[in-house]
N, C-alpha and C positions, 0 to 999 in steps of 0.2 A: 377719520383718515388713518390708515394702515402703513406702518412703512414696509417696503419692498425690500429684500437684501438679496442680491444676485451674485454670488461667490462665485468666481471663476476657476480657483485650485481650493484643495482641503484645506491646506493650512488659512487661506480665507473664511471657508467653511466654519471648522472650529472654534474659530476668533469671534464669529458670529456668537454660534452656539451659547461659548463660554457668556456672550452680555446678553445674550438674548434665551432664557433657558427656555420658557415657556412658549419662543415660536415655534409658529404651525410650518412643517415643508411639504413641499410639493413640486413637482415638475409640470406635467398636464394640468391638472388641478382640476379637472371635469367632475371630481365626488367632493374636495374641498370646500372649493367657491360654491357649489350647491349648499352644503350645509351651512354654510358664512351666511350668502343669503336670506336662507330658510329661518334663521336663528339659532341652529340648530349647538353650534360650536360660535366662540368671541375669541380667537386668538389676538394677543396686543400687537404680532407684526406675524409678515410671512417672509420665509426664505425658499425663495426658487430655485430647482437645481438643476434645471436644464441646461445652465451651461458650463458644468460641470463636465471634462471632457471622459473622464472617466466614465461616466455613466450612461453614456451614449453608444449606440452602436452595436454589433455582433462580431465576436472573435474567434476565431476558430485555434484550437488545439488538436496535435496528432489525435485525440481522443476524445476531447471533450470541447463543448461549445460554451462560451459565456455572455450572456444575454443581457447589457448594461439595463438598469434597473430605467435610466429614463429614456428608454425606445420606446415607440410608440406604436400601437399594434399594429399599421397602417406600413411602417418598415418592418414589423418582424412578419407578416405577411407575405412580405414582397422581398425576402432575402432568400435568395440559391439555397445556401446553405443548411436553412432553418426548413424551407418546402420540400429539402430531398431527404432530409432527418427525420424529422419531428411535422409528418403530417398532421396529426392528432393535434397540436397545438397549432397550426395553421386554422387548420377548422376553429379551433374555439375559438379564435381571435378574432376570425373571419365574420364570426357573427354575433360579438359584442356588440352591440349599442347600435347606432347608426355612423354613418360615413364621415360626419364629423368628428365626433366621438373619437371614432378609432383615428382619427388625422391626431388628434389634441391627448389622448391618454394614453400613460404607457404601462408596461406590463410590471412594473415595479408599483405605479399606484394600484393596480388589481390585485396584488400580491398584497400588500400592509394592507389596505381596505379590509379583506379577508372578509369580503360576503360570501355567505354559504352558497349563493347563486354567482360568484366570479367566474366566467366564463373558460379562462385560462386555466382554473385552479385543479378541478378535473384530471388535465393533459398533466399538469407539470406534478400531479402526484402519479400518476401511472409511469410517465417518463420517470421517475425516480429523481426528481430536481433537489437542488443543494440551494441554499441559498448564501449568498457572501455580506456581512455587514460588518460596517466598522464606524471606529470611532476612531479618536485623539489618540486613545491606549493602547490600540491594535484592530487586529480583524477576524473577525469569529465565522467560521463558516458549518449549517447543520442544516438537518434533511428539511426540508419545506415541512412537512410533516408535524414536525416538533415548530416551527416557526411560527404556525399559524396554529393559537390555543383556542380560537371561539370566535362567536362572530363579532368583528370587528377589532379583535383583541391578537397583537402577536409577540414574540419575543424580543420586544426592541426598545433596550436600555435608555435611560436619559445619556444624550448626548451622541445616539448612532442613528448610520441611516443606512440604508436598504443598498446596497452597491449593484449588485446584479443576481444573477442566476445562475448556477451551472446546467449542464445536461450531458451525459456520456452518452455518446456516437453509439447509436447501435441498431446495425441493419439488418440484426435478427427477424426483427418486426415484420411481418410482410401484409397483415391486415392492423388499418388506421381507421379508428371511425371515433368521432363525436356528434351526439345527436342532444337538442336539448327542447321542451316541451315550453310554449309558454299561450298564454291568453291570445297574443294576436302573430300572424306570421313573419314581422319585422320587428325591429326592433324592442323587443320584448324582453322582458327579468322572467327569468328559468321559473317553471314552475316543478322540473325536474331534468335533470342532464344527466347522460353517460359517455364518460372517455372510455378507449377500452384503445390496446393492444394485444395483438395475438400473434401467436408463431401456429400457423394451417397448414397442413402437409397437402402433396397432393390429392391423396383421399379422401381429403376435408376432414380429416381428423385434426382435434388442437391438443399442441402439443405443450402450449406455454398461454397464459393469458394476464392479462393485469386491469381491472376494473376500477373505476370509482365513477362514483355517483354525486352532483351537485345540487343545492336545492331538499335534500332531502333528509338533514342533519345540522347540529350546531358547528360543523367545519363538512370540510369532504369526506365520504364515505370510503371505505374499501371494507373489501367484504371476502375475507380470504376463503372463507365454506363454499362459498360461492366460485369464484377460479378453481379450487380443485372440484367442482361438481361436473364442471365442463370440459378440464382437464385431462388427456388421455379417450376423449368418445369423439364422435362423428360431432358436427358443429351444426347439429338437425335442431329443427322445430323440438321435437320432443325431449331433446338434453336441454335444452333453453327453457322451456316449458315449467317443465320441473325445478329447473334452477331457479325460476321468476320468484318461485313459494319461498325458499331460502333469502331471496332480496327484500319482499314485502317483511317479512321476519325481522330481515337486520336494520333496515334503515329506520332511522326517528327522526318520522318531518312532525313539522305543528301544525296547526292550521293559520291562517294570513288570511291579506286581504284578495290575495293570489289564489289562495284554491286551500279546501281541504287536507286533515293530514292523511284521511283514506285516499283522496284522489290522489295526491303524491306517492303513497305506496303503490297503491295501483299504476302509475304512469312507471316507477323505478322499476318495476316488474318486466311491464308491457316494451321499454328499452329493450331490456336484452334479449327479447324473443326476436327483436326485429335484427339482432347481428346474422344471423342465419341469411337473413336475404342480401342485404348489405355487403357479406363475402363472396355472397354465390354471383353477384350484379356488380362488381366494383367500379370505381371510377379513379382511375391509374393514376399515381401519381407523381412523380419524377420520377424517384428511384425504383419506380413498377410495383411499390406497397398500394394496398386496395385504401381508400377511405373510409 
């Protein structure tokens, strides 16, 4: 028997912390409680921090959006604010896990988790996401990027926890798509994903683009050769094409129980040929960005 510690403000938080170094936190708990289970992890107690009010909910700034760490993908789905922004993290959230799932886990446990297949993770590195953490001492805030060093591994000191996420406003974007490959058509773990934004003119020339790929690396990929390949051309089969050979190149998957690491290079490829039809067919989305 485990004890529960349900802190309601930080300075409860910390007070915890300081007797308890060694517990496990969590809000949703849907990758925790699994590994508790499983044997996988023995924590001697857990602290909940769902009701932590800080960490709940979506805020908006003249500029920037902040994405409390214990929302659950089920509201950041279903937020105005977040579906007229940030389609591209819509979609990936949209098709994490199953309906429970996304009821019960939130985008701050898909973030510290830092599976190479997180769903979310993709999106919030193309969106260019900040991440906020603090402790007792103060609060540190740096690129996701840097926050997430490997799988399952990120920059988060004894004594902090995950607060939320940033995202700067920007409706440059006008094509949103996330697509991710896996074993069965529901509920599945990626066997290859790509987030992508792009700025398309009306000639269907791009004029801006930001990729990364999940599933196919010891964190998420970006692949800058790659965005200037596509860069300044028409947004054709044949510039895609080409560009696929530079993706197969950059990404390092392994091989799993999931698929080959040739069929993952193969699938990272086989992604971005299909943005060409995706721009040309889109499916609208509030703010009139394509998916």
């Amino acid at each position: 028997m485990r004890n529960v510690f349900l802190p309601r403000t930080f300075e409860d938080l910390w007070e915890t912390l300081e007797k308890e170094p060694d517990a496990a936190l969590y809000a949703g708990g849907t990758d925790l409680l699994v590994k508790i289970r499983a044997g996988c992890v023995d924590p001697p107690c857990l602290v909940c921090l769902e009701r932590l009010h800080a960490l709940q909910g979506i805020r908006e700034e003249p500029d920037k959006v902040f994405i409390g760490a214990a929302t659950t993908h089920s509201r950041l789905v279903e937020h105005p604010a977040i579906r007229e922004q940030f389609p591209v993290l819509v979609r990936g959230a949209s098709v994490l896990g199953s309906p429970p799932i996304r009821h019960m886990g939130t985008i701050g446990g898909n973030i510290v988790t830092a599976s190479p297949a997180g769903d979310t993770l993709p999106a919030l590195y193309v969106m260019d996401a900040a991440v906020e953490v603090r402790s007792a001492a103060g609060t540190r805030i740096l690129p996701i990027r840097e926050f997430i060093l490997g799988p399952g591994t990120v920059d988060l000191r004894k004594g902090e926890i995950l607060c939320g996420v940033w995202l700067n406003k920007n409706l440059e974007w006008n094509v949103h798509h996330y697509e991710k490959v896996g074993r069965r058509k529901a509920q599945a773990c990626s066997v290859a994903s790509l987030a992508a934004v792009l700025v398309v003119s009306e000639t269907f020339e791009t004029e801006k683009a930001r990729l990364a790929w999940g599933s196919v690396g010891p964190t998420v990929v970006t692949l800058q050769e790659v965005e200037d390949a596509i860069v300044g051309k028409q947004l054709s089969n044949e510039t895609l094409n080409a560009a696929s050979t530079l993706v197969q190149h950059g990404v390092s998957p392994i091989d799993d129980i999931r698929a080959s690491a040739e069929y993952r290079r193969y699938v990272a490829g086989a992604l971005l040929t299909r943005l060409a039809d995706y721009a040309a067919a889109p499916i609208v989305s509030m703010n009139g960005s394509r998916l």
